[in-house]
C-alpha positions in Angstrom: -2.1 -29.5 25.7 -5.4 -30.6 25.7 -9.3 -29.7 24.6 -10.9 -29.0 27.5 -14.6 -27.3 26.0 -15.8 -27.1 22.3 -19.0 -25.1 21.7 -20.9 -25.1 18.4 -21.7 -21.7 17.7 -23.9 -21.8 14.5 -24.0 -22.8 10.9 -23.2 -20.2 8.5 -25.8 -19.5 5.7 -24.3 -20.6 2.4 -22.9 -17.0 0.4 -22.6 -15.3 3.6 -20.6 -12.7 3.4 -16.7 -12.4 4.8 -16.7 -13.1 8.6 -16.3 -10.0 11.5 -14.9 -11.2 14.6 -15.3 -9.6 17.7 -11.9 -8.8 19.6 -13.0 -10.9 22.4 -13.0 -14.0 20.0 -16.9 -15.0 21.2 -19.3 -13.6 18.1 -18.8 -13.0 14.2 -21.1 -10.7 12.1 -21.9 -11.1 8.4 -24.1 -10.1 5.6 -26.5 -12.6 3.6 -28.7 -12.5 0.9 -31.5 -14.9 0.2 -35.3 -14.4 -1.4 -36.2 -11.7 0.9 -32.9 -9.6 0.6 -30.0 -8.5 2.9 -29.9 -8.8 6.8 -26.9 -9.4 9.4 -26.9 -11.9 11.5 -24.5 -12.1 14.8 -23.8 -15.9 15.5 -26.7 -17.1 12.9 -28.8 -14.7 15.0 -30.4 -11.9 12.6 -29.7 -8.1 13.9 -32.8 -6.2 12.5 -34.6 -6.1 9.4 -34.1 -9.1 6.7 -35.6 -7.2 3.8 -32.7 -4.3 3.0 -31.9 -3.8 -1.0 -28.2 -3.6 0.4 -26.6 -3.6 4.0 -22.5 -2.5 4.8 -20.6 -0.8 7.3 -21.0 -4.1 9.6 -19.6 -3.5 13.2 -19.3 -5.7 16.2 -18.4 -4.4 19.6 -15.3 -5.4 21.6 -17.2 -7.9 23.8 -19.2 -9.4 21.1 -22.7 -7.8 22.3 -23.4 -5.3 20.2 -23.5 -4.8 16.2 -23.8 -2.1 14.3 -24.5 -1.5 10.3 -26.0 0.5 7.4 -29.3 -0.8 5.3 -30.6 0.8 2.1 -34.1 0.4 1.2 -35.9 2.5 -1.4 -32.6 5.2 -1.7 -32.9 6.3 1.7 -30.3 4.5 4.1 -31.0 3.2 7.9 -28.2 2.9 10.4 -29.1 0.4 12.8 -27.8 -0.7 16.0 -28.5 -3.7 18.3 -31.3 -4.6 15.9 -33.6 -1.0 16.1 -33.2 1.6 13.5 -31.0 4.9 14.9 -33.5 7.4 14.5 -32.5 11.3 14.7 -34.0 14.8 12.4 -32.3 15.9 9.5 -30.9 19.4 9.4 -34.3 21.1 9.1 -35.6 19.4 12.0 -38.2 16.9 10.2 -39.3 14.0 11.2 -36.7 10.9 10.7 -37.3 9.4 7.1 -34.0 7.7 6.4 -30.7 9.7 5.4 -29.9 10.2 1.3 -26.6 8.8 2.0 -24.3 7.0 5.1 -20.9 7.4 4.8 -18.5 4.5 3.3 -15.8 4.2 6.4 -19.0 4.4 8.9 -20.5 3.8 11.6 -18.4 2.9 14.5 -19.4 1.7 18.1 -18.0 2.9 21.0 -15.4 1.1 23.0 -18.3 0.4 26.0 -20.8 -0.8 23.2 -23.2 2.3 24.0 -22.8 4.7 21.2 -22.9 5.0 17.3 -21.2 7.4 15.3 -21.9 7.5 11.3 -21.1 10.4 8.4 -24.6 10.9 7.0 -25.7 12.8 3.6 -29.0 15.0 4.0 -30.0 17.9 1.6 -26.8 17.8 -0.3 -24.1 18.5 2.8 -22.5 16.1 4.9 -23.0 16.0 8.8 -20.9 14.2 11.5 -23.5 11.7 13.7 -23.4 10.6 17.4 -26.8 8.3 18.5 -28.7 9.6 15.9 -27.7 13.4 16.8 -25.9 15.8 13.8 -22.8 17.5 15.0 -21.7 20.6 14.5 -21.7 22.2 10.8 -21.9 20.5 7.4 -19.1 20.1 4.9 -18.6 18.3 1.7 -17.3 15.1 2.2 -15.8 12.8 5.1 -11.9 11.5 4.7 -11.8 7.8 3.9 -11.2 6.2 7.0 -14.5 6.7 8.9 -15.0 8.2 12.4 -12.8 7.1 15.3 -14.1 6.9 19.1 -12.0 7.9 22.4 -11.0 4.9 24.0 -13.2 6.4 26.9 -16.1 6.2 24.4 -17.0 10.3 25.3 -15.6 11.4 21.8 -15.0 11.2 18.6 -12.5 12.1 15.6 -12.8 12.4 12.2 -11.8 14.5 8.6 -13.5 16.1 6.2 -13.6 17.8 3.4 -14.1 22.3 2.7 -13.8 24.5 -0.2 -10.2 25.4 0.9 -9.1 22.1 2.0 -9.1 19.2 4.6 -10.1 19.5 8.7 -9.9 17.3 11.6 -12.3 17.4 14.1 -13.2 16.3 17.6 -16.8 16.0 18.5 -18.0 19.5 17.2 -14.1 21.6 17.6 -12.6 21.3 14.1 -9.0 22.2 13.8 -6.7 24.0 11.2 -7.6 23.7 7.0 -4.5 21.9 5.1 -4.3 21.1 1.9 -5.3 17.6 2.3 -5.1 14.9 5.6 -3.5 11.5 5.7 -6.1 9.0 5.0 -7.0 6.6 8.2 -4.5 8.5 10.4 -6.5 10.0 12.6 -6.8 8.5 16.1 -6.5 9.0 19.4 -4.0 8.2 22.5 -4.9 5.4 25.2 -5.6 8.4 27.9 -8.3 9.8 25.1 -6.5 13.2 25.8 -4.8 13.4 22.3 -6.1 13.7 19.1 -3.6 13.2 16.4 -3.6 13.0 12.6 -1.2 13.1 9.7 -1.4 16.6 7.3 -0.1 18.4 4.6 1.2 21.7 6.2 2.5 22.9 2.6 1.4 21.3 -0.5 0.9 22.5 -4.1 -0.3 20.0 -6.7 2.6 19.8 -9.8 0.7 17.8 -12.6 -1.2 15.1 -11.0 1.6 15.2 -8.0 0.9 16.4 -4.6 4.3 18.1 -3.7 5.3 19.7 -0.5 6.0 19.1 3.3 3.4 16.9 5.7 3.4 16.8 9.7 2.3 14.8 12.6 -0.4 16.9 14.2 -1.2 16.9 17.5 -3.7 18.4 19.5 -3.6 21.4 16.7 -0.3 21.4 16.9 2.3 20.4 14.1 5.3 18.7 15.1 8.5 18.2 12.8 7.9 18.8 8.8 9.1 16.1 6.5 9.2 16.4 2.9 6.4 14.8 0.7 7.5 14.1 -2.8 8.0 10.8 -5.1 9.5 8.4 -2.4 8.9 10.6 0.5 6.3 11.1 3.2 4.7 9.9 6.2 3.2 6.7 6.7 -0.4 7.4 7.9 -0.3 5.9 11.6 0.5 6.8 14.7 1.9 5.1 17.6 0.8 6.4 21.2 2.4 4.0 24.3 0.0 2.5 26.7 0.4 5.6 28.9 -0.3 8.1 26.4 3.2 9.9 26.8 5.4 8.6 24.2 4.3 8.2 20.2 6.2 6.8 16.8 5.3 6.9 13.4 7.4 6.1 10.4 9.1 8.3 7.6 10.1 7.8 3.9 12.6 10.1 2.5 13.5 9.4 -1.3 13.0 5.9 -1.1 14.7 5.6 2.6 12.2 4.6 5.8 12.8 5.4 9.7 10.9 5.4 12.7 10.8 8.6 14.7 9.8 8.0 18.4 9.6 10.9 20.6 10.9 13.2 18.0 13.9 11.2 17.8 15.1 10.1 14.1 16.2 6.1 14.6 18.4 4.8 12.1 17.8 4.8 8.1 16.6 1.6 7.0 15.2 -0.2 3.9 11.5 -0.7 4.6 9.4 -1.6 7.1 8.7 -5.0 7.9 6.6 -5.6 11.2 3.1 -5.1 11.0 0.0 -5.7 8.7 1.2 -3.2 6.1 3.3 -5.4 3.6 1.1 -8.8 4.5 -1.0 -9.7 1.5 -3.4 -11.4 3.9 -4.4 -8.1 5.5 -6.7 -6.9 2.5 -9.2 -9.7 3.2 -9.7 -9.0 6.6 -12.5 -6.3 7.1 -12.7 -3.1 8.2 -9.0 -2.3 6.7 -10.4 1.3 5.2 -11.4 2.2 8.7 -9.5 4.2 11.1 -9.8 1.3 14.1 -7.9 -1.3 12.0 -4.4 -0.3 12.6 -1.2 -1.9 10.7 0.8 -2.1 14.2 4.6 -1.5 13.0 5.8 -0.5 16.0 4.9 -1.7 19.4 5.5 -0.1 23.1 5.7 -2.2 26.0 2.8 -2.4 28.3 5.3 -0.4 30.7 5.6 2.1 27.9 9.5 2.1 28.7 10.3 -0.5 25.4 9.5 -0.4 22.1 10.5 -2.7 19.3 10.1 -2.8 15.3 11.3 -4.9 12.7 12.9 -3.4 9.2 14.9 -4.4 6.3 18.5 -3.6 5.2 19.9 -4.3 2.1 18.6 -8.6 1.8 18.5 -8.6 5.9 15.5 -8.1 8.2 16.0 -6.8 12.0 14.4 -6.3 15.1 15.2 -3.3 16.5 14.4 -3.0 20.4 14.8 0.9 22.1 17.2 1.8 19.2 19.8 -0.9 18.9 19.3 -3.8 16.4 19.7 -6.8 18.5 19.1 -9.7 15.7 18.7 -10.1 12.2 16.8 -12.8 10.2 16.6 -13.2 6.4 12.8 -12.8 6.7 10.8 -11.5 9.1 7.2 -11.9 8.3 4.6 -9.3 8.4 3.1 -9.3 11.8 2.6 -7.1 14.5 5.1 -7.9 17.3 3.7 -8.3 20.8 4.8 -7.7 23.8 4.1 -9.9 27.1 2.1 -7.8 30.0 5.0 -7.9 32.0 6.7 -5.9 29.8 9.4 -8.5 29.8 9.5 -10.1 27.0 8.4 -10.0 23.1 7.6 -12.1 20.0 7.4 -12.5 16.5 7.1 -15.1 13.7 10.4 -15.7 11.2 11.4 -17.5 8.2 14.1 -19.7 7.6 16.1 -19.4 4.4 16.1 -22.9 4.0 13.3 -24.7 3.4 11.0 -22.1 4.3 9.6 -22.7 7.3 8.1 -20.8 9.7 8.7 -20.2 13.8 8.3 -17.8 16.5 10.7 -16.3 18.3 10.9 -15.1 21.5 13.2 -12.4 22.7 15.5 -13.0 19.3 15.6 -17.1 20.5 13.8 -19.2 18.6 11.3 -21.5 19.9 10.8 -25.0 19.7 8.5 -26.0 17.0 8.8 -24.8 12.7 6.0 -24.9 10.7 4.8 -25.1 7.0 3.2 -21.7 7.8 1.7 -19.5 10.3 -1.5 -17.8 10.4 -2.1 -14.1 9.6 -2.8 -14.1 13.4 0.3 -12.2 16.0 1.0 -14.7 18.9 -0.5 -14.1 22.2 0.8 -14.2 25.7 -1.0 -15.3 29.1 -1.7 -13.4 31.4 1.1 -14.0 33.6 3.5 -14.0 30.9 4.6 -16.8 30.7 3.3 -18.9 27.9 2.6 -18.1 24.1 -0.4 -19.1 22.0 0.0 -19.0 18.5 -1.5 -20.5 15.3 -0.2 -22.7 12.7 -0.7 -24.0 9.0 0.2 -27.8 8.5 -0.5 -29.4 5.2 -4.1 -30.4 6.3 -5.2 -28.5 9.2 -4.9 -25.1 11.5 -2.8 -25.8 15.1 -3.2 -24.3 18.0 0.5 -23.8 19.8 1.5 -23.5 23.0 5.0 -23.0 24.0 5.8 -25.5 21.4 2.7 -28.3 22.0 0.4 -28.0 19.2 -3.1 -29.2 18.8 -5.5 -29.3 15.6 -8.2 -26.9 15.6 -11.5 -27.6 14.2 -11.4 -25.5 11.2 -10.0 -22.1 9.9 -9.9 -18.7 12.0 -11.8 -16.3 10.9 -9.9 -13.2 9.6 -9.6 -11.1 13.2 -10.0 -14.0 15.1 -7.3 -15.1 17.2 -6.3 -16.8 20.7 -7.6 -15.7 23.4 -6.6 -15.9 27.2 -8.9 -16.5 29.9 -7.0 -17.4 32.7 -3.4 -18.1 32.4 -3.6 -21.9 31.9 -6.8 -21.8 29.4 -7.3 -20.1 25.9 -10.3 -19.9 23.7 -10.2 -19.8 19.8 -13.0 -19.8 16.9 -12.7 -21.9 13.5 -15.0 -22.6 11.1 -15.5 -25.9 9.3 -18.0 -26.4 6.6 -20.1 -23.4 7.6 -20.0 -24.7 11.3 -18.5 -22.2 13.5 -17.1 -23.6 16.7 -14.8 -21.9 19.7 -13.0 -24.4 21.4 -10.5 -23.9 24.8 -7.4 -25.2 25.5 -5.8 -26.0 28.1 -1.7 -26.0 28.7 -0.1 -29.2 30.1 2.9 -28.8 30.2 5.0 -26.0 32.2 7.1 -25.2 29.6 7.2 -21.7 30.5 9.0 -18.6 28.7 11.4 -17.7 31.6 
């Protein structure tokens, strides 16, 4: 492997705040204070106004182009996209003046970049928010979690709060009341033609205890009940399969976890081990109270006709591929496992009990190469399949790996950041060193493919 391109980004104002990158691995976002007061800057380039008393929410679209975020001045609250405010009337139809209050979780961008949606507080009710425009009527409070976008960017999904309960809503349609909705599991499926959620069908609160039975709701429509108890209940995320026709989501029954895909209970296992649900390192990345960061514990195949997991039993970990464990590891670490376009293969990191290293493994082989650690970053495949990029901790330095043949990167990832493909011999990665942020491309040199 070789360095091929290495691109200075920008230098990082000393006390920014955490790093956002972009999925696309080409811009970050941040907050910083100075004399004047708070602003966001994309790639040391300030988005907007540079004098808020306080700014959150911070947003960057897909492709690195567009940012969104919330700025308080004075108690009145701005949401601001691309730079300009997002103006819009409050529910009596005055003039713009800044709303009393912008939800926590909010606002989102839409998957093209074009649209902002944000929870805002005017005249003591809450209102949903698309562009600047209130939806539908007001309740008392939004679900944690924020509002989620189709993939096809032409609607959005979110919770909130009545007299008599919890709702879930798309665009202005809200469905059923139940006594209270799964916080961040509300999404919808790659087709944008389900909208599914995790509720409490039955619930009575015993003490401070929330006891009854929740569901999997989709489109409206409840699916099997499970019982919700000390020990028992639904994790809040579900799986849809790249063509929107297949779904997962795990159960805990007294202390006892399974996955059910397609209504079918797999086998009873420990805990659940894949995914950023039990990894330490997922609280510090941003954005984990919002519905788009998802834990990944299960994972489809491009194809949609695979799926694979990884859970524990008794002092083993497996990987469990369409049902059948097929290897077991005495740790598997917490990461999603990814699948290669081709649908062909998959990968994930493990840890040996000796010595405690670290290595990826491809289709339950491991590959050449252990490691002092690995990243809080899932491997990557090429386009064509047939190599794997990964990260790696040494004593001194980040390494970018591929197939094996490492290379030191210039500094640290930022939390989100991670290889990117773009073509199947190059990839592209960020770091940051000493407030320098940097993206640098590789190129692979040796055919040392996965087949």
């Amino acid at each position: 492997m070789k360095r091929s391109e290495f691109q200075k980004v920008c230098v990082i104002p000393p006390g920014a705040s955490r790093r956002l990158a972009s999925e696309n691995g080409l811009g970050v976002i941040y907050a910083v204070h100075d004399s004047a007061g708070f602003h966001v800057e994309r790639n040391g380039i300030p988005s907007g106004r540079t004098d808020y008393e306080i700014v959150s929410g911070l947003s960057i679209s897909a492709d690195s182009e567009h940012v969104g975020y919330t700025g308080a001045q004075n108690l009145s609250w701005d949401v601001i996209k691309d730079g300009a405010v997002v103006t819009g009337k409050d529910p009596k139809g005055s003039p713009y003046h800044g709303w009393d209050n912008v939800s926590k979780s909010t606002p989102a961008l839409s998957p093209d970049g074009k649209h902002i949606t944000f929870g805002c507080y005017s005249n003591g009710q809450w209102y949903a928010n698309l562009d600047g425009q209130l939806l539908g009527d007001p309740f008392s409070g939004f679900s944690p979690g924020g509002i989620a976008f189709s993939p096809d960017s032409r609607h959005i999904g979110y919770a909130g709060a009545l007299s008599g309960g919890w709702f879930a809503a798309v665009d202005r349609k809200r469905g059923p009341v139940y006594p209270t909705i799964g916080q961040r599991s509300w999404g919808f499926s790659p087709d944008s033609c389900r909208f599914a959620y995790v509720a409490a069908v039955r619930a009575e609160w015993v003490g401070d205890k929330l006891i009854g039975e929740s569901s999997v709701i989709i489109n409206d429509v409840p699916e099997q009940t499970w019982r919700m108890d000390d020990g028992s209940g639904l994790f809040e995320e579900i799986a849809f399969s790249p063509d929107s026709n297949r779904h997962a989501y795990w159960v805990t029954q007294s202390g006892k976890g399974f996955f059910v895909v397609d209504g079918r209970r797999e086998p009873m296992a420990g805990g659940m081990v894949s995914g950023w649900a039990a990894n330490p390192e997922w609280s510090k990345f941003p954005r984990t109270d919002r519905v788009e960061s998802r834990a990944q514990p299960i994972t489809f195949s491009p194809d949609s006709r695979h799926y694979v997991y990884a859970v524990s039993v008794n002092d083993e970990c497996f990987i469990v591929r369409d049902g059948e464990a097929v290897i077991s590891h005495w740790r598997i670490c917490n990461l999603p496992i990814v699948y290669s376009a081709d649908s062909e293969h998959f990968a994930y990191v493990a840890e040996s009990r000796f010595g405690g290293s670290q290595s990826v493994w491809l289709d339950g082989v491991e590959m050449l190469g252990r490691h002092l650690g690995m990243a809080p970053i899932p491997p990557a495949f090429s386009p064509s399949s047939d190599r794997l990029a990964y990260v790696a901790t040494s004593t001194s330095a980040y390494q970018i790996c591929i197939n094996g043949d490492s290379h030191s990167l210039f500094g640290t990832p930022p939390y989100g950041a991670g290889p990117v493909w773009i073509s199947n011999n190059h990839v592209q990665i960020m770091s940051e060193s000493n407030l320098e942020l940097a993206i640098e491309t590789f190129e692979a040199t040796k055919d040392t493919g996965t087949s």
